[in-house]
N, C-alpha and C positions, 0 to 999 in steps of 0.2 A: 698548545705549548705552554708550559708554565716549568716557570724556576726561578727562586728567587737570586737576584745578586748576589755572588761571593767576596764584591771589593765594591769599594765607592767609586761614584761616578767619576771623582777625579782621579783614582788612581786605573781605572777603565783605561782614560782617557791619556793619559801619561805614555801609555804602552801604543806603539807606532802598530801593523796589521804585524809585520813580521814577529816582534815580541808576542802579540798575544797567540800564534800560530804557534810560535814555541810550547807555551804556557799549554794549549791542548794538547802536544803531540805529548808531553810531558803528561798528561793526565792533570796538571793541577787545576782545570777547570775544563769542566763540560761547555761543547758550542752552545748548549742550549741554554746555560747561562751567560753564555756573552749575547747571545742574541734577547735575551731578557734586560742587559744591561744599555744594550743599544734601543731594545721598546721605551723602557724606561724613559732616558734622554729624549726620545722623539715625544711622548706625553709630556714631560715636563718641560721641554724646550720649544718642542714646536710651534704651540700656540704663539709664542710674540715671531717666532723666527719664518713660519710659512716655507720651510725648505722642504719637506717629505710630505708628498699630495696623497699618498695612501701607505701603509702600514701593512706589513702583514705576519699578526699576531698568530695564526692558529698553524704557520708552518711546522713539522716537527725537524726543529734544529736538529735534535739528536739521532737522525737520522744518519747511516753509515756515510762518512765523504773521506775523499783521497784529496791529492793536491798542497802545492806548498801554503794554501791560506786555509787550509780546514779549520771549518768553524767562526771565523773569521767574519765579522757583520762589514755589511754593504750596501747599497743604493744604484740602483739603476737610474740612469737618466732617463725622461720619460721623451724619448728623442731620437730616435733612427734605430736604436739596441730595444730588443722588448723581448721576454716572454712566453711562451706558447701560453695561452688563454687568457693574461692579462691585460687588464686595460691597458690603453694606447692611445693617447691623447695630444702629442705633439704640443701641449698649453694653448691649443685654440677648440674654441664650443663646435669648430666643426669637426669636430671629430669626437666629442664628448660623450663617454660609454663605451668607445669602438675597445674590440678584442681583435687581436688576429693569431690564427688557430699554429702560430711555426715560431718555436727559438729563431733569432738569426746568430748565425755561425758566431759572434762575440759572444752573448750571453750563455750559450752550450759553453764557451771556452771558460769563463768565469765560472761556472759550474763545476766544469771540470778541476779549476784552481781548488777548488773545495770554497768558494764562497759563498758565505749565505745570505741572500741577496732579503732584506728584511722589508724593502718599500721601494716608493720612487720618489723620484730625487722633482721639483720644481723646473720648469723652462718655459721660457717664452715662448710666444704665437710662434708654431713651426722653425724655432731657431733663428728667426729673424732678428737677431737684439741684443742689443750689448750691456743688458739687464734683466733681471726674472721677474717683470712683474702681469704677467696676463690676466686679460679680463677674465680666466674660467678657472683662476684657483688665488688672485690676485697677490699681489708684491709682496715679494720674498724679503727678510729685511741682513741686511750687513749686522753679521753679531758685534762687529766691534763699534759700530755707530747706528742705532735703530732708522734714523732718518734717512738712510745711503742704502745704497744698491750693492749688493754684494758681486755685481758684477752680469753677463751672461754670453751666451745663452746658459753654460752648467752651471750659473748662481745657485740653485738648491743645491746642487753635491759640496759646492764650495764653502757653502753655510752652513753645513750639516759636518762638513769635516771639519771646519774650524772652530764648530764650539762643541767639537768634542762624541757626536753624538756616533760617527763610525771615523775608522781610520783614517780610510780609504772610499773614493766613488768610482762611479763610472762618468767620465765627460767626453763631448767631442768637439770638435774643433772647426767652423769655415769660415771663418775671421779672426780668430783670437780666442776662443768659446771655452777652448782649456786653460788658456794662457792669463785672459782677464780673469775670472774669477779665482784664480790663482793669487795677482795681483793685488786684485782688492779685498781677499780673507787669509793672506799671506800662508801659502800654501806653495808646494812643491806642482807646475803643469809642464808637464810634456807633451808638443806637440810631436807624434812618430815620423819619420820619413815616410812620404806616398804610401800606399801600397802595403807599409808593414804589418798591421792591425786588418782584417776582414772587416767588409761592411755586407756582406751577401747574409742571407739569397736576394733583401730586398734590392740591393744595390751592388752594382760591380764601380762604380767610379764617379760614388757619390757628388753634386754640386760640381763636376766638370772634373771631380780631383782636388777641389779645392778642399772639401771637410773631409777628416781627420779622425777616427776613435781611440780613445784610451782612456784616462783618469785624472784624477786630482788625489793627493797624496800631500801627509804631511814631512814625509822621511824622504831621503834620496834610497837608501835603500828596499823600500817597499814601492817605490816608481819603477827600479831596477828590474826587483823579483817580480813583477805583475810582469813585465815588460817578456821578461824571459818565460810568463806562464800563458800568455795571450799571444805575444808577435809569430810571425810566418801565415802565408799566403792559404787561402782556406780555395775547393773550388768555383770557378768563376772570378774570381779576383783579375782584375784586369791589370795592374802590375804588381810584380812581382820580386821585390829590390833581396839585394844578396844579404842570407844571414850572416850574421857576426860571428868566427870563428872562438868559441868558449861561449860562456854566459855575460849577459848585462851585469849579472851581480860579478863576476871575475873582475870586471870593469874597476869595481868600485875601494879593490885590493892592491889597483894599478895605480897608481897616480900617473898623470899624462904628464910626461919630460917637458922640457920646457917649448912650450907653445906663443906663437906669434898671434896677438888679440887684437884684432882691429877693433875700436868702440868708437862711438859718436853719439851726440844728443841733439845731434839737428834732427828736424823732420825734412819730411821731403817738398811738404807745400807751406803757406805760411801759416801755421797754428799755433799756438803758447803753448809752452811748456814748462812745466813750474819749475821754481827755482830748488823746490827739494829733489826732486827727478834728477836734474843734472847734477848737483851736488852727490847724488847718492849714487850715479853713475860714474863722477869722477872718482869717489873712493872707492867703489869696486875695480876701478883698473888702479888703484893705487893701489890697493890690496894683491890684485892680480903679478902685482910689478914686483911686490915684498914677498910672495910667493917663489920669484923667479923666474916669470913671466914675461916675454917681451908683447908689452902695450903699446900701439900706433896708434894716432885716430886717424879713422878710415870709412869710409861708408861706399854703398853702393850708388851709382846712379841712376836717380830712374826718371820717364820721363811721367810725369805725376796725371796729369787729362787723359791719356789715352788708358794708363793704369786703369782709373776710377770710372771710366767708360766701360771700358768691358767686365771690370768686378761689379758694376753694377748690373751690366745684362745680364752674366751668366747668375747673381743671385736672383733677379725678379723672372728669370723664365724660370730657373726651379723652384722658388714661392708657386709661381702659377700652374705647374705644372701637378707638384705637390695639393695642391687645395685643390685642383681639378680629381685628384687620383679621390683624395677623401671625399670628395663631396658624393661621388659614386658611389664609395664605399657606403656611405651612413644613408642616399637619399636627400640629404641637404642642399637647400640654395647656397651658393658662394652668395655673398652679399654683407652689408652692414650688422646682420644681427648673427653673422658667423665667424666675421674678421674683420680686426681693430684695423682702425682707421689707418693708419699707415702699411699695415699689411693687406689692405684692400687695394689701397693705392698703388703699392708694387705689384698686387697680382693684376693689376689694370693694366701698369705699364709692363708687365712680362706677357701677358696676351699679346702685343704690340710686337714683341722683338722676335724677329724673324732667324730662320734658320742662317739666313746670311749674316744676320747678326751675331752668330754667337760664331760663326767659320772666320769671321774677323774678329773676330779676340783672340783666336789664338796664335796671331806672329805678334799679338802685343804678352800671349804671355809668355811665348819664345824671349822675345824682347827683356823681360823684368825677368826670367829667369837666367838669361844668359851675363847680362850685369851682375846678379847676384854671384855665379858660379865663377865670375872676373874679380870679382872680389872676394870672394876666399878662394881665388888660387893666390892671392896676396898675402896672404891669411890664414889660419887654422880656423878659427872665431871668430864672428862678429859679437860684439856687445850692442847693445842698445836697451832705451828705457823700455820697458812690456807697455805701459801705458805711457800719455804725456803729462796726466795729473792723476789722484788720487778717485776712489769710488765719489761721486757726484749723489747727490742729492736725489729720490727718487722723485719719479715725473720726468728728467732732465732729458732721459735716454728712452721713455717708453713708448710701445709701439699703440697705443694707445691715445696717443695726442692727437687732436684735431685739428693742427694749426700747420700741419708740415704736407707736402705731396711727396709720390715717390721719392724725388730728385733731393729734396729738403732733408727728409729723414734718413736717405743714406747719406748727408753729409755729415749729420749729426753725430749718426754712427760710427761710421769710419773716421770722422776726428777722433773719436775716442779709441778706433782698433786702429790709429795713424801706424803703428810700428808692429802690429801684428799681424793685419793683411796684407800685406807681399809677400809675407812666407807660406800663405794657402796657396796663393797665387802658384807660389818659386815648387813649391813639395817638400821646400829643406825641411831638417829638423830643428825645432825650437824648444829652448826651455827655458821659464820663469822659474826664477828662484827669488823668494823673499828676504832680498838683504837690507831693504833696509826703509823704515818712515818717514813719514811728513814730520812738523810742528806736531802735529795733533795727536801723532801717537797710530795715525793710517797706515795700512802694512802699502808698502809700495815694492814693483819688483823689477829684475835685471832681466832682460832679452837675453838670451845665446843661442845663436845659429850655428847649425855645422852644415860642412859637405855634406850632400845626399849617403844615408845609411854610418852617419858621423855620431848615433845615439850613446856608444861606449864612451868616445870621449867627452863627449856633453856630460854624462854621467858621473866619469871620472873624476874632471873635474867640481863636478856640483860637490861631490863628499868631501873634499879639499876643503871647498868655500862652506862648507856645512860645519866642520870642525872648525873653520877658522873665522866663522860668525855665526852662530849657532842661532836656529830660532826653532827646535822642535819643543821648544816648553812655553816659548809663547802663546799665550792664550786670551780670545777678550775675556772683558766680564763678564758673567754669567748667570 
């Protein structure tokens, strides 16, 4: 592939996916120069940023594609979506080199969108982590502050879209995976309702149900159009939630009548929560209210120990389960020179947890889903903060530490996904939107949950709050 640039990197970068898909169908630029514009970026950004773990230069963009993203540069997460023939590396050495020989039903679908998927995007030891930084490609850095974690697990897509290098990635979700690095490189994440996005063939109901696929986006409307070019049930999907009558993008033409928004900034156990979070939650339902909006505060109840009991069995039996599958696959020991210390420690203790243990979590996740579904029959909306503080310092969150055991590091972690694990848990749909900063100039973002299969109006709304605080031209330094 070779072609030079037709437009500067920032004016690339200006253009949301949907813009530049116009811009082809139009003829005023060849994919094969967008996709030169996107290598570009990733040479010249990468090196301090660590977000795209491999490249790949010799595809022929110009190759014939259909679809509403034709030509259109992109990133696969290196993370449940892969493929045929390319590496597959989950960001742990156990699996390091592995191929496997089959698309899963996502990446055929983004194909299909016409995207050209140009590398892979950064992620932690098997998704375990609410930061990119893995011992086998090491720490991704937050473009807007190099010392801070852009977030994780899809920190590389979320650092690759937010300084510009593609539009659009691919990310997935079993804590917050789309939602935080959304959060923390202020970016557009949608978590989909259960079921809507395919995870097969490798998976029919991936992590219990609780992970998620979709993207990271800087537009409400390129979240919409992906949304409408990926979502419906593929074979073997183990549920199958009702499509939306019209399109997501129809959605975004609607604006939603006036709607009843519960919000809160409490959490649910005792952790801090900074005082720009709740400030910046109160003025999103101030804004909401100036809209026309009826704003409560309201939260759900949940009861918090038994929660974090079973969200923790049901992640470390699938850690162990997961590293048991790879380590077959490659011949490798499981052990300390295959997985970081904290991801050692959960697959210890998911070897432990028994079939009866994971058959009792689920009246606890009856339990935290039925509260939620109590609270927004109250409700249209929930608000809540996406994070309780700003991206943290790297080191803070990685799975990599030597000082935490299982028990320790998922406390860690889940103070940091406090407000975005219960919705893996519930299946609702969620989405961060970046309305608004710390002091320091940190993108920080707003929760909103809907009813199961509630994605139009999440949507709907988001373009409202997108025109009425605008942040697609924000950008760090670069």
């Amino acid at each position: 592939m070779s072609a030079d640039p037709v437009m500067s990197h920032a004016e690339y970068a200006a253009h949301d996916a949907t813009a530049l898909a116009t811009l082809v169908r139009a003829g005023e630029v060849r994919p094969a120069e967008l996709a030169a514009q996107a290598l570009a970026a990733i040479e010249r950004l990468n090196p301090q940023l660590n977000a795209v773990i491999e490249s790949y230069p010799t595809r022929d963009y110009d190759a014939p594609a259909d679809g509403p993203f034709a030509g259109v540069p992109f990133l696969i997460k290196d993370l449940v979506c892969h493929e045929a023939g390319q590496r597959y590396e989950l960001g742990s050495r156990l699996a390091r080199g592995m191929t496997v020989p089959h698309d899963t039903d996502l990446a055929a679908r983004f194909r299909a969108a016409g995207l050209a998927t140009v590398g892979r995007s950064a992620t932690p030891e098997l998704g375990y982590c609410a930061t990119t930084e893995s011992l086998l490609h090491g720490p991704t850095v937050n473009p807007y502050a190099p010392g801070r974690s852009p977030g994780g697990s899809s920190g590389g897509s979320g650092a690759a879209v937010a300084a510009g290098i593609v539009p659009m990635a691919h990310a997935n979700d079993g804590g917050g995976s789309i939602r935080i690095p959304a959060a923390c490189n202020g970016l557009v994440g949608l978590k989909p309702t259960r079921g809507l996005i395919p995870a097969g063939p490798d998976f029919a109901n991936p992590l219990n149900g609780f992970a998620i696929e979709f993207a990271v986006t800087r537009s409400v409307r390129d979240c919409a159009g992906l949304l409408d070019a990926v979502a419906g049930p593929a074979p073997g999907s183990y549920t199958r939630p009702p499509m939306p009558t019209g399109t997501y993008a129809d959605a975004l033409a609607r604006p939603p009548e006036r709607l009843r928004i519960g919000w809160t900034t409490s959490p649910w156990a005792d952790i801090p929560v900074a005082p720009a979070v709740r400030e910046g939650i109160e003025a999103t339902a101030a804004t909401l209210a100036e809209l026309g909006h009826e704003v409560v505060e309201l939260r759900p109840e949940l009861d918090w120990v038994p929660y974090c009991r079973a969200t923790l069995d049901v992640w470390s039996s699938f850690v162990a389960a997961v590293a048991d599958q790879l380590a077959a696959a490659t011949g490798r020991a499981v052990g300390p020179d295959t997985l970081e210390p904290c991801i050692l420690a959960t697959y210890e203790y998911g070897r432990r947890v028994t079939g009866a243990d994971l058959v009792a979590a689920d009246p606890v996740v009856a339990d935290v889903t039925r509260r939620v579904d109590g609270c927004l029959a109250e409700c249209d909306l929930l608000l809540t903060p996406t994070l309780p503080h700003a991206a943290p310092a790297h080191g803070v969150l990685a799975s990599s530490r030597d000082d935490l055991d299982h028990q320790g590091y998922f406390e860690v972690t889940f103070e940091f996904a406090h407000f975005t694990g219960v919705f893996n848990m519930t299946g609702h749909p969620a989405l961060s939107l970046p309305l608004f900063t710390d002091t320091d100039g940190m993108p920080l973002g707003a929760q909103f949950v809907a009813p199961h299969g509630g994605e139009a109006t999440l949507l709907g709304l988001a373009a409202v709050l997108e025109q009425a605080r605008p942040w697609a031209q924000r950008y760090p330094d670069a």
